[in-house]
PyMOL Python script that loads the backbone (N, CA, C, O; Angstrom):
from pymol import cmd

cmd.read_pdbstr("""\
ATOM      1  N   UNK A   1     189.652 330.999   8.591  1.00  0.00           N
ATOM      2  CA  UNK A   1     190.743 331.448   9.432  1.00  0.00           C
ATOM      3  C   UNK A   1     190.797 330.546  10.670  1.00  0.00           C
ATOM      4  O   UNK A   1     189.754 330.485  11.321  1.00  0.00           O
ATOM      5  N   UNK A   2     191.845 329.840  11.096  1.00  0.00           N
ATOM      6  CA  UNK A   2     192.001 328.794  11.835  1.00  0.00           C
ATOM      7  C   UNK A   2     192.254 329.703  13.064  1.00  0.00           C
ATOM      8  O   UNK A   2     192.924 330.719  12.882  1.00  0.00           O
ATOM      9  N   UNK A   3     191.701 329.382  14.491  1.00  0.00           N
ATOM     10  CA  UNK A   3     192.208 330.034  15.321  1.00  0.00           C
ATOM     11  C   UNK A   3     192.280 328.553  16.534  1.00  0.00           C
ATOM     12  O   UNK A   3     192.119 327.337  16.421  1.00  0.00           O
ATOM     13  N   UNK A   4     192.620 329.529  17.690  1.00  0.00           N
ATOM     14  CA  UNK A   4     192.504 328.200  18.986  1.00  0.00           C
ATOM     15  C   UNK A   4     191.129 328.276  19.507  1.00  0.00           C
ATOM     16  O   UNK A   4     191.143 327.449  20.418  1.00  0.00           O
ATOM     17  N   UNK A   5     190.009 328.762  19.460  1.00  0.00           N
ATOM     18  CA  UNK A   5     189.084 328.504  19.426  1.00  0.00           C
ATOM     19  C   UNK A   5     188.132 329.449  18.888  1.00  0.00           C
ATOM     20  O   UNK A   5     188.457 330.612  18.648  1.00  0.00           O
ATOM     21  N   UNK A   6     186.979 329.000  18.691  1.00  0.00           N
ATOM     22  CA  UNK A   6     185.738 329.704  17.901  1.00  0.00           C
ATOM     23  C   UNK A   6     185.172 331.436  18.373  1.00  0.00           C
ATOM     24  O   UNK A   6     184.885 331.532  19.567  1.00  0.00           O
ATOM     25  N   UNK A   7     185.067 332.280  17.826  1.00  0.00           N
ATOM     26  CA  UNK A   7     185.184 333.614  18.104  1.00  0.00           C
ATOM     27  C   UNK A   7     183.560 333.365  18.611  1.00  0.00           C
ATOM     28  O   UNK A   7     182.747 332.652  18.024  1.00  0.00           O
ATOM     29  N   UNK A   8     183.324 334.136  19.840  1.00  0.00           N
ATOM     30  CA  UNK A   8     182.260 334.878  20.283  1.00  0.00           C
ATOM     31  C   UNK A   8     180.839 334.528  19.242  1.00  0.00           C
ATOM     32  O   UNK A   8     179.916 333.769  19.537  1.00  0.00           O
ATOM     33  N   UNK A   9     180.973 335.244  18.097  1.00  0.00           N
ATOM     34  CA  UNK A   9     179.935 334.853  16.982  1.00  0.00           C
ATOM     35  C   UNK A   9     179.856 333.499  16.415  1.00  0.00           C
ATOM     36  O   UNK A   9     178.782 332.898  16.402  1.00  0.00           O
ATOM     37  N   UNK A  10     180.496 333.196  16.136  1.00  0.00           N
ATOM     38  CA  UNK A  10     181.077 331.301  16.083  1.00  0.00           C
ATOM     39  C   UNK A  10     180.257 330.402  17.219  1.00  0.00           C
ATOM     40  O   UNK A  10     179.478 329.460  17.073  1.00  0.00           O
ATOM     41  N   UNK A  11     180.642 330.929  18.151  1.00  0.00           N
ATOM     42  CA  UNK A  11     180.038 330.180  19.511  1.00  0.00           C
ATOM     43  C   UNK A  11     178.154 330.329  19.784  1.00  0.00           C
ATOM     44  O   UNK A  11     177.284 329.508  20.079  1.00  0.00           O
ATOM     45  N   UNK A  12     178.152 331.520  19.557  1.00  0.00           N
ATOM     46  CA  UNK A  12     176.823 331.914  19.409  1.00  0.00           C
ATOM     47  C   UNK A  12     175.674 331.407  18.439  1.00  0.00           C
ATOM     48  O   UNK A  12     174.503 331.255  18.785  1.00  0.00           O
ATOM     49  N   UNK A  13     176.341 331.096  16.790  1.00  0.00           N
ATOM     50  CA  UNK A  13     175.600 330.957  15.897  1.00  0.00           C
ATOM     51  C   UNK A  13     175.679 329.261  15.907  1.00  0.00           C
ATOM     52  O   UNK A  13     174.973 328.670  15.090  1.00  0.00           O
ATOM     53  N   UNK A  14     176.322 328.672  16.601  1.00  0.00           N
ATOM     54  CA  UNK A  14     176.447 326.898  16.615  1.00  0.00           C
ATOM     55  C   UNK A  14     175.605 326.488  17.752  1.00  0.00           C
ATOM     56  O   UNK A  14     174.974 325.431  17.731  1.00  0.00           O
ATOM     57  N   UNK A  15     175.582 327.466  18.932  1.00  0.00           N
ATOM     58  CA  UNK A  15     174.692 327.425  20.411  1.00  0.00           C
ATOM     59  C   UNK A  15     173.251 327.331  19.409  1.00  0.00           C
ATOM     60  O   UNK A  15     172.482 326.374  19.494  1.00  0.00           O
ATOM     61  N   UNK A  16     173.039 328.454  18.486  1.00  0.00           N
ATOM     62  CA  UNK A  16     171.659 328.523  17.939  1.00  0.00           C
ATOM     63  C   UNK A  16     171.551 327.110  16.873  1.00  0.00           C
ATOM     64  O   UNK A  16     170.572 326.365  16.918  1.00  0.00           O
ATOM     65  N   UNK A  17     172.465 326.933  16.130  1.00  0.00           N
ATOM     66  CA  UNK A  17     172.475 325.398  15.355  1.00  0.00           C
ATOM     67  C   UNK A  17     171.912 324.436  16.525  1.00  0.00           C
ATOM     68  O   UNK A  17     170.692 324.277  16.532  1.00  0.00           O
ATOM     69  N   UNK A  18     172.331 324.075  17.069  1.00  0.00           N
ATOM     70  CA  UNK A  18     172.249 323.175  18.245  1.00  0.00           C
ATOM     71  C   UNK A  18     170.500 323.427  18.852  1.00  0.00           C
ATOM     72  O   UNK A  18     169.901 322.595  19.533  1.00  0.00           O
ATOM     73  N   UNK A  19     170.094 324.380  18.532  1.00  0.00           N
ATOM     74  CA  UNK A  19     168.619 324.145  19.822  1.00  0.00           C
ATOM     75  C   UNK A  19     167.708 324.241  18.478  1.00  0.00           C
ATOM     76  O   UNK A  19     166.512 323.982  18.611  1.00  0.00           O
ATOM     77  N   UNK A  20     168.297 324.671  16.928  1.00  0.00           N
ATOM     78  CA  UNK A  20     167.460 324.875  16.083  1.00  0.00           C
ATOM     79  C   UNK A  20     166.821 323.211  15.550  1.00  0.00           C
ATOM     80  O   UNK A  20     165.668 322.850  15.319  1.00  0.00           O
ATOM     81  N   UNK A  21     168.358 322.334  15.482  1.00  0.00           N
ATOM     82  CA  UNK A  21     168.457 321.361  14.883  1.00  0.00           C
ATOM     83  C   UNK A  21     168.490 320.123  16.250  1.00  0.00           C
ATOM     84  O   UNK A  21     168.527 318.940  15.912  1.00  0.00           O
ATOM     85  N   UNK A  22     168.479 320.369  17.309  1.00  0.00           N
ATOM     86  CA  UNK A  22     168.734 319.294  18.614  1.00  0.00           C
ATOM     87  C   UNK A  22     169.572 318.302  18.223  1.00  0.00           C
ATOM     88  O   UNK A  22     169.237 317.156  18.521  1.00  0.00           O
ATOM     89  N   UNK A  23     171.033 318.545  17.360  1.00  0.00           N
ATOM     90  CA  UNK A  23     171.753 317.971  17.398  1.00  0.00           C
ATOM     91  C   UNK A  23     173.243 318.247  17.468  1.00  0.00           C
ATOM     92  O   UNK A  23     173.550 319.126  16.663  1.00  0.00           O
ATOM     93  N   UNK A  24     174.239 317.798  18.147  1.00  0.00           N
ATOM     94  CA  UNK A  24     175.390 317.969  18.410  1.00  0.00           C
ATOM     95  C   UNK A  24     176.046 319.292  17.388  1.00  0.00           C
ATOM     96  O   UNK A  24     175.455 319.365  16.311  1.00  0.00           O
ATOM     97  N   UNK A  25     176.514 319.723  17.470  1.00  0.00           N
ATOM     98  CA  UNK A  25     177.813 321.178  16.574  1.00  0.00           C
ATOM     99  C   UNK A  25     178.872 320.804  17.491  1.00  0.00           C
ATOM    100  O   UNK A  25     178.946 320.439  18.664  1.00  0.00           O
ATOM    101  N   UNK A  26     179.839 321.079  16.316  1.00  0.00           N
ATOM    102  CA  UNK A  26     181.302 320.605  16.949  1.00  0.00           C
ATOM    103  C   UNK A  26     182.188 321.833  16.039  1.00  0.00           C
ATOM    104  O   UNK A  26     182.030 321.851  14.818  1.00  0.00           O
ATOM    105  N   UNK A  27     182.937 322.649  16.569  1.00  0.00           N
ATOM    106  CA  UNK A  27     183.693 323.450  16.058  1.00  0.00           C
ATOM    107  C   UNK A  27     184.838 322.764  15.377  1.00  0.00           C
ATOM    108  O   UNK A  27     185.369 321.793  15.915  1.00  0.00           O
ATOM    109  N   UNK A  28     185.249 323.228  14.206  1.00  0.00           N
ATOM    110  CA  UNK A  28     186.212 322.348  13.368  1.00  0.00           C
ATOM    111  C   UNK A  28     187.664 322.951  13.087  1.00  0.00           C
ATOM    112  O   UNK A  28     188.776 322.427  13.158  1.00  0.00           O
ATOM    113  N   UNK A  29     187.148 324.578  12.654  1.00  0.00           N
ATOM    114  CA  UNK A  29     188.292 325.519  12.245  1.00  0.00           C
ATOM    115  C   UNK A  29     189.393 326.032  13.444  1.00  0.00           C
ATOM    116  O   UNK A  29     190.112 327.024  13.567  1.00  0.00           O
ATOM    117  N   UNK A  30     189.158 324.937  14.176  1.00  0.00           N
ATOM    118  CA  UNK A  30     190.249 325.220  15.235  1.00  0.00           C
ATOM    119  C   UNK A  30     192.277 325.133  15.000  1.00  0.00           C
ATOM    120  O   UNK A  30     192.985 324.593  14.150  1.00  0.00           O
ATOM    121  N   UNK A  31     192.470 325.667  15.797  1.00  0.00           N
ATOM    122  CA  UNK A  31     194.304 325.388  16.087  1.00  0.00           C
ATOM    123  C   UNK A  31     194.337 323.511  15.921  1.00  0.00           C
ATOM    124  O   UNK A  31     193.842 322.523  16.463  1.00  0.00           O
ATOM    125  N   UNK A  32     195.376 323.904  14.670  1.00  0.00           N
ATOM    126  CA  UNK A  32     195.636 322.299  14.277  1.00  0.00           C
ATOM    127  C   UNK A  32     194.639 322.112  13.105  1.00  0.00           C
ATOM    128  O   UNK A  32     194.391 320.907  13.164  1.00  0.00           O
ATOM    129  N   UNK A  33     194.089 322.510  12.307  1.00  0.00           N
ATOM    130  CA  UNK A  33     192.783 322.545  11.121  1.00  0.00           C
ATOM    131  C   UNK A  33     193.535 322.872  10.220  1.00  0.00           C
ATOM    132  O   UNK A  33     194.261 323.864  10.281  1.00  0.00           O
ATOM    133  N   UNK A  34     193.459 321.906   9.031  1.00  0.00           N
ATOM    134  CA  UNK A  34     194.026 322.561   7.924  1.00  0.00           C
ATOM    135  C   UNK A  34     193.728 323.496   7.265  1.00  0.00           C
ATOM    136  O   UNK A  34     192.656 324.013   7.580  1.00  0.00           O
ATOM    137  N   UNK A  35     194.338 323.998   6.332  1.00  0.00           N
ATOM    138  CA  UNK A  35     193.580 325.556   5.833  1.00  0.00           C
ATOM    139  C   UNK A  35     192.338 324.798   5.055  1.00  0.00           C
ATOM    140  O   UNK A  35     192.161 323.600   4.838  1.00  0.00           O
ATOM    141  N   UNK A  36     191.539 325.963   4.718  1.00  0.00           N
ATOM    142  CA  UNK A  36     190.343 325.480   4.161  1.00  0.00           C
ATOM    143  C   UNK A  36     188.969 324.997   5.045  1.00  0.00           C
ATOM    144  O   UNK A  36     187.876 325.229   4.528  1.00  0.00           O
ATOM    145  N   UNK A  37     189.012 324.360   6.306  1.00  0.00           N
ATOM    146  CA  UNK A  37     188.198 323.284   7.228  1.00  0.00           C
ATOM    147  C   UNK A  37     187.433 324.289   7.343  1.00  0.00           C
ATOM    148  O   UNK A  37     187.877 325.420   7.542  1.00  0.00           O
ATOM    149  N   UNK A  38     186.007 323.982   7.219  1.00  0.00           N
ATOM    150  CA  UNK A  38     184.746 324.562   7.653  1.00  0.00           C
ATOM    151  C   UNK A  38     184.720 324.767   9.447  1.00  0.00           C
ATOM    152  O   UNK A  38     185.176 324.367  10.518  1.00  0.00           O
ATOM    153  N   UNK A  39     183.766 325.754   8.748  1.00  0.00           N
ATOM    154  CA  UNK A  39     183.621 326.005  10.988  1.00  0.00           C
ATOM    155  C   UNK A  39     183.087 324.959  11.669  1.00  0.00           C
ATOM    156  O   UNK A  39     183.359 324.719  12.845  1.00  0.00           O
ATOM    157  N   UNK A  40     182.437 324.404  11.084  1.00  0.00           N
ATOM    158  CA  UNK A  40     181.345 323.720  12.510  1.00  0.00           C
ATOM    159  C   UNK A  40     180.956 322.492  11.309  1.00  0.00           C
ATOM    160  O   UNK A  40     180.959 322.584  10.082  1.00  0.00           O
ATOM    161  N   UNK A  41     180.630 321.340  12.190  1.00  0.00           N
ATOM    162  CA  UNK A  41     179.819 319.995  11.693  1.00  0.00           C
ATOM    163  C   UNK A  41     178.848 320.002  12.973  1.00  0.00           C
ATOM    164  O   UNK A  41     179.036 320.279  14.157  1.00  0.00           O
ATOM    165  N   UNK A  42     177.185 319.375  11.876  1.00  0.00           N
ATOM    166  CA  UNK A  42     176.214 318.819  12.583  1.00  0.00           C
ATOM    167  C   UNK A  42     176.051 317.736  12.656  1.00  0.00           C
ATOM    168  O   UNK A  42     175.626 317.311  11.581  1.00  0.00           O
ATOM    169  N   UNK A  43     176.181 316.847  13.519  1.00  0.00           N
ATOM    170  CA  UNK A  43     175.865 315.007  13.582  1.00  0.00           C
ATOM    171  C   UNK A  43     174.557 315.046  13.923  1.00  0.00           C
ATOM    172  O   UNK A  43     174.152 315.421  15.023  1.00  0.00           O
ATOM    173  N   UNK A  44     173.553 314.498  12.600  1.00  0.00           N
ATOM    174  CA  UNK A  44     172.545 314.611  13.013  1.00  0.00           C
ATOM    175  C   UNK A  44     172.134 312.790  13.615  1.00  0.00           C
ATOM    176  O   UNK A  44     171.052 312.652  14.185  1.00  0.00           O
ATOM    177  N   UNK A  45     172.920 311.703  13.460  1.00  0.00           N
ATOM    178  CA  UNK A  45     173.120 310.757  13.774  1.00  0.00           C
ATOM    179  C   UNK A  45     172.535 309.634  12.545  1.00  0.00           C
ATOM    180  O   UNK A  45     172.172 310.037  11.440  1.00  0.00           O
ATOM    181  N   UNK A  46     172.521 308.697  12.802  1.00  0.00           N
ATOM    182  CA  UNK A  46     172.244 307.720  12.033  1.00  0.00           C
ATOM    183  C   UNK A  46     172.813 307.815  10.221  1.00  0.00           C
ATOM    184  O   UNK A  46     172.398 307.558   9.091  1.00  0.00           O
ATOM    185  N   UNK A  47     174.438 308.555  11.165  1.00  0.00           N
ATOM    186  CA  UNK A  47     175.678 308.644   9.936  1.00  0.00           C
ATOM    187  C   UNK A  47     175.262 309.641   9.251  1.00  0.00           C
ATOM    188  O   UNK A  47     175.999 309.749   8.271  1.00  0.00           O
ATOM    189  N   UNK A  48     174.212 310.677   9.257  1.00  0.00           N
ATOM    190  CA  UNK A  48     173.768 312.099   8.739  1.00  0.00           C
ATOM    191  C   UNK A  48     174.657 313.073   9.236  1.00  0.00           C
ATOM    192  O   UNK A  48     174.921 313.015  10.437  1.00  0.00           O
ATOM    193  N   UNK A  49     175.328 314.231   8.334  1.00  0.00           N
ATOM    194  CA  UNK A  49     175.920 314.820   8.657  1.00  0.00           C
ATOM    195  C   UNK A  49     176.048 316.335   7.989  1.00  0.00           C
ATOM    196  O   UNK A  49     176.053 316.328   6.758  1.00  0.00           O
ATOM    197  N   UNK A  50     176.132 317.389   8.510  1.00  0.00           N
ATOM    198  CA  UNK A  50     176.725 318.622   7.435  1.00  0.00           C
ATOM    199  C   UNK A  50     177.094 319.692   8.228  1.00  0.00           C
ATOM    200  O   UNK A  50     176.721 320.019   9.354  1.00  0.00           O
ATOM    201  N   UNK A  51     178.144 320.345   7.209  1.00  0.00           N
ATOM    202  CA  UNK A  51     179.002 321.090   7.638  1.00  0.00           C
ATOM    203  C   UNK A  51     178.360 322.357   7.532  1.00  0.00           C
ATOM    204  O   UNK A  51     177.321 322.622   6.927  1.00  0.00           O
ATOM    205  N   UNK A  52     179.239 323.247   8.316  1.00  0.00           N
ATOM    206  CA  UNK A  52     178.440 325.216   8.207  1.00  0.00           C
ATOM    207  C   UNK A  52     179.697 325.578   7.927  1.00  0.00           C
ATOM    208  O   UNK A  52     180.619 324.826   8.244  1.00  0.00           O
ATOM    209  N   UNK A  53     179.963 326.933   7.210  1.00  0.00           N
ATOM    210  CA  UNK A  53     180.284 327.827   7.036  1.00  0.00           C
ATOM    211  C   UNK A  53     179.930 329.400   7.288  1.00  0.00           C
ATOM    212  O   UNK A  53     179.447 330.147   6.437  1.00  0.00           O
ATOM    213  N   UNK A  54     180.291 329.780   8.724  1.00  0.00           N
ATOM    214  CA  UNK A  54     179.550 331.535   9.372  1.00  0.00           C
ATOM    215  C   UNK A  54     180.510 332.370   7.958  1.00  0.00           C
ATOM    216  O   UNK A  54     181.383 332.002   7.172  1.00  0.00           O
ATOM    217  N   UNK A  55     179.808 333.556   8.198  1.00  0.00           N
ATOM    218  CA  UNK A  55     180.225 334.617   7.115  1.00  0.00           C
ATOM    219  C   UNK A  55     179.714 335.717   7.926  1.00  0.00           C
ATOM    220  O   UNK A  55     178.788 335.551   8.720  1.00  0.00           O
ATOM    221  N   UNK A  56     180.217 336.684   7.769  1.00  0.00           N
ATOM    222  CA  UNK A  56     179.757 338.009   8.213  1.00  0.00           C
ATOM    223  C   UNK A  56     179.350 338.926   6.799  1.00  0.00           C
ATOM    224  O   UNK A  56     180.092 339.430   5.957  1.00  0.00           O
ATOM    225  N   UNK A  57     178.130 338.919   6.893  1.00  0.00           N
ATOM    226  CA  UNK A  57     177.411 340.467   5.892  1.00  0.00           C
ATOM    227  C   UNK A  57     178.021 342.059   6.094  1.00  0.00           C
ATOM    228  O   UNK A  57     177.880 342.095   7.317  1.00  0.00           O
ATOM    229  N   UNK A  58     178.166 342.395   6.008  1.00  0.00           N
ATOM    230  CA  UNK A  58     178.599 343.722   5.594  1.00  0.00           C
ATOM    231  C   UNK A  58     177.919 344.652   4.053  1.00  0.00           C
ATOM    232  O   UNK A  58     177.836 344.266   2.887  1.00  0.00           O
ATOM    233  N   UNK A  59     177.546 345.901   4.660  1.00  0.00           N
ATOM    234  CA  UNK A  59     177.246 346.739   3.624  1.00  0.00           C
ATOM    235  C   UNK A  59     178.824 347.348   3.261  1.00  0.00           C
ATOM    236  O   UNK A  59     179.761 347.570   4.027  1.00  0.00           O
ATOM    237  N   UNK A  60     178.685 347.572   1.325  1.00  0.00           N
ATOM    238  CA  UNK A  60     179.771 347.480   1.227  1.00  0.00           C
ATOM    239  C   UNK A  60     180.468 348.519   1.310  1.00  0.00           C
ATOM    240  O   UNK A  60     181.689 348.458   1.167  1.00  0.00           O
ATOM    241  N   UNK A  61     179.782 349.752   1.573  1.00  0.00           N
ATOM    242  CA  UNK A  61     180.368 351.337   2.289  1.00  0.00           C
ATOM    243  C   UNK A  61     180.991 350.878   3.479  1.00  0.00           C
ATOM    244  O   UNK A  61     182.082 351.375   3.758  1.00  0.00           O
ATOM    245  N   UNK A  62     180.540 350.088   4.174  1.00  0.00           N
ATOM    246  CA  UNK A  62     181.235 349.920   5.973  1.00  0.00           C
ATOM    247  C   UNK A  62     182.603 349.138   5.384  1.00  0.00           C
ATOM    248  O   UNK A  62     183.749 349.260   5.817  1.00  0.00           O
ATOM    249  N   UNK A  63     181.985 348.009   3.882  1.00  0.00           N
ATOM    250  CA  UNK A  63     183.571 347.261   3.981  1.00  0.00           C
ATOM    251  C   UNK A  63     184.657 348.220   3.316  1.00  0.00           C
ATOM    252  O   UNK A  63     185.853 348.093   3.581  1.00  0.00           O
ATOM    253  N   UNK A  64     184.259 349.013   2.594  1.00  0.00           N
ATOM    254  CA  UNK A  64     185.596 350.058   2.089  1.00  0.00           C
ATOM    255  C   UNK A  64     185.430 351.211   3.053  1.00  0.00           C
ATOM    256  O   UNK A  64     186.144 352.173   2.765  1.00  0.00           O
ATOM    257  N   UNK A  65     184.842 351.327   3.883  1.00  0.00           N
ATOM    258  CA  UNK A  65     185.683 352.783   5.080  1.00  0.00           C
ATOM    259  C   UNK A  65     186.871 351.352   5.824  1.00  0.00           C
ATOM    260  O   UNK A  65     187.970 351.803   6.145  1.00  0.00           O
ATOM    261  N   UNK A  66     186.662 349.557   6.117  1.00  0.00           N
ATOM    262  CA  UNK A  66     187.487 349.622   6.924  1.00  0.00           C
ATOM    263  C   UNK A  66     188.650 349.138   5.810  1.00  0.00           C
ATOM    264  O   UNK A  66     189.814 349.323   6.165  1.00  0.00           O
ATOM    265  N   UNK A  67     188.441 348.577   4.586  1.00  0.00           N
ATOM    266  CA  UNK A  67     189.571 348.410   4.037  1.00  0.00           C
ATOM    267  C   UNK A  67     190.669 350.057   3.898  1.00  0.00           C
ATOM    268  O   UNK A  67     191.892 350.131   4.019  1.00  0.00           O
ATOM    269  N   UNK A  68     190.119 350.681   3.740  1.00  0.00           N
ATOM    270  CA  UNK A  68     191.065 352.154   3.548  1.00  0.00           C
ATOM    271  C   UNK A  68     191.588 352.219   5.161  1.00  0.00           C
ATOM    272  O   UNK A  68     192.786 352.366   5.401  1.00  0.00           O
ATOM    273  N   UNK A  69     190.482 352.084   6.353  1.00  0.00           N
ATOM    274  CA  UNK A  69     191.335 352.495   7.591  1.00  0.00           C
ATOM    275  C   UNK A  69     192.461 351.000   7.990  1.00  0.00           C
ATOM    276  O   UNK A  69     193.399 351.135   8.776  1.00  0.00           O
ATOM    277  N   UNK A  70     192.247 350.053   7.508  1.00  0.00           N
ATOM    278  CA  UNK A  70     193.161 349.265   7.227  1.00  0.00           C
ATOM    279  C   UNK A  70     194.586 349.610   6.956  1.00  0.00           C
ATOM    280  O   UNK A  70     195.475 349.429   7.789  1.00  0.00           O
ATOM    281  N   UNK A  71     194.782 350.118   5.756  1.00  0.00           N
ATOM    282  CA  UNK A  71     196.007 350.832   5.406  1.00  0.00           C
ATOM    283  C   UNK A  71     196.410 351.593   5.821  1.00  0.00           C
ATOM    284  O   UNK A  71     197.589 351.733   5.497  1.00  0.00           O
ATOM    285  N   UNK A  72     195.827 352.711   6.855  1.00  0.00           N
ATOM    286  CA  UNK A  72     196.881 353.249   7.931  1.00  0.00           C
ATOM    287  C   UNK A  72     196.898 352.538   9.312  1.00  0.00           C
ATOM    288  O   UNK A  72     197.073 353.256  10.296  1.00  0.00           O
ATOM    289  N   UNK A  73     196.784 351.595   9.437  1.00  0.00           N
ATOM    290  CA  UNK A  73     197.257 350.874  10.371  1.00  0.00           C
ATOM    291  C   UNK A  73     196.087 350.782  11.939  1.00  0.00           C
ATOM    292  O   UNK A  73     196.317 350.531  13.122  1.00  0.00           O
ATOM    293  N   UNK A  74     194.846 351.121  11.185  1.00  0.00           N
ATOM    294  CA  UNK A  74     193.580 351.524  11.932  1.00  0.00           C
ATOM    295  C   UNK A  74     192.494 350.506  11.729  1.00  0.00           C
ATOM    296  O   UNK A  74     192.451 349.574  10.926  1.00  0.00           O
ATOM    297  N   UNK A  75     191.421 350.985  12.853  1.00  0.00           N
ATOM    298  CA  UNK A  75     190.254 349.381  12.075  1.00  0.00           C
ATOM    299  C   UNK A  75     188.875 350.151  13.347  1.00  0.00           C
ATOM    300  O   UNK A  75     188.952 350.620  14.483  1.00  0.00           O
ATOM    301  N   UNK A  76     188.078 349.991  12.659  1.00  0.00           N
ATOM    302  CA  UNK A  76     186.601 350.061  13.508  1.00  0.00           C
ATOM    303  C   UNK A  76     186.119 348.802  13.866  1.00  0.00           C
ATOM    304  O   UNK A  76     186.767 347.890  13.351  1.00  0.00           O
ATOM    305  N   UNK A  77     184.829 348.314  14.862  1.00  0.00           N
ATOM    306  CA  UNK A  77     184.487 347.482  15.397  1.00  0.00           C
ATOM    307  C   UNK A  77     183.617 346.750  14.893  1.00  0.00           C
ATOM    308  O   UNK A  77     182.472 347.176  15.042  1.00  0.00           O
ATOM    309  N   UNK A  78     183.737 345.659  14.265  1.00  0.00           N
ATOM    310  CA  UNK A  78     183.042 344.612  13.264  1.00  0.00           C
ATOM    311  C   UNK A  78     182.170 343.737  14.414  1.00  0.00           C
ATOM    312  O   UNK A  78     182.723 342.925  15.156  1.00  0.00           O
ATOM    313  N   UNK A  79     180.762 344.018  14.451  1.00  0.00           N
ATOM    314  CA  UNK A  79     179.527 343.516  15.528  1.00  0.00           C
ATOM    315  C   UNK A  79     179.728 342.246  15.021  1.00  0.00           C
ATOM    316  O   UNK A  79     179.212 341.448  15.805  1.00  0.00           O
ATOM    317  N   UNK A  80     180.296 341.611  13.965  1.00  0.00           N
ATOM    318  CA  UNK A  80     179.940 340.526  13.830  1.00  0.00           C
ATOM    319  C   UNK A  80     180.859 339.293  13.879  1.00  0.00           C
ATOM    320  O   UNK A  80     180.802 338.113  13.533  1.00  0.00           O
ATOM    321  N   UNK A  81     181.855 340.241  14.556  1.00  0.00           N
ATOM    322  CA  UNK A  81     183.220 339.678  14.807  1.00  0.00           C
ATOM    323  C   UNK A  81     183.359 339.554  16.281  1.00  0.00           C
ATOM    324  O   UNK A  81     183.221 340.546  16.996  1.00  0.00           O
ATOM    325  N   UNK A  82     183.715 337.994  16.926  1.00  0.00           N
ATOM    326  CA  UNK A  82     183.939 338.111  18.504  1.00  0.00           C
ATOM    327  C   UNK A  82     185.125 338.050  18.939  1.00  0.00           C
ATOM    328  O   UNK A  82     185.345 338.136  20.147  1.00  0.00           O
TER     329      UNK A  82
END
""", "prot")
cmd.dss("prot")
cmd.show_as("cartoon", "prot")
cmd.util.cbc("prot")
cmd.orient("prot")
């Protein structure tokens, strides 16, 4: 999901890329990203490189209470969403 910049959790889990790996993260899935573009690239330098993809886990009782409150036009608070 392309937005204008990286959600809260996005920002958080590339801050942790970055001190895990001591190398650059660059947010990708930004405004202007074609559909499809991964979240984040690591330059690990010497032309080494790889991409991340964040995902949020969910148990799948929490994901069908919000798909049903979905359809009336309702939604609970996804911790893993910023």
């Amino acid at each position: 999901m392309t937005r204008s910049v990286p959600t809260a959790a996005e920002e958080n889990a590339m801050r942790i890329l970055r001190e895990i790996t001591g190398a650059p993260v660059t947010a990708l899935d930004i405004a202007g990203a074609n559909e499809g573009t991964v979240d984040a690239r690591i330059d690990y330098g010497h032309g080494r490189i790889a991409v991340v993809e964040m995902t949020t886990l969910v148990r799948q009782d929490a994901k069908r209470i919000r798909d049903r409150l979905r359809r009336f036009g309702r939604s609970m608070p996804n911790p893993g969403q910023g």
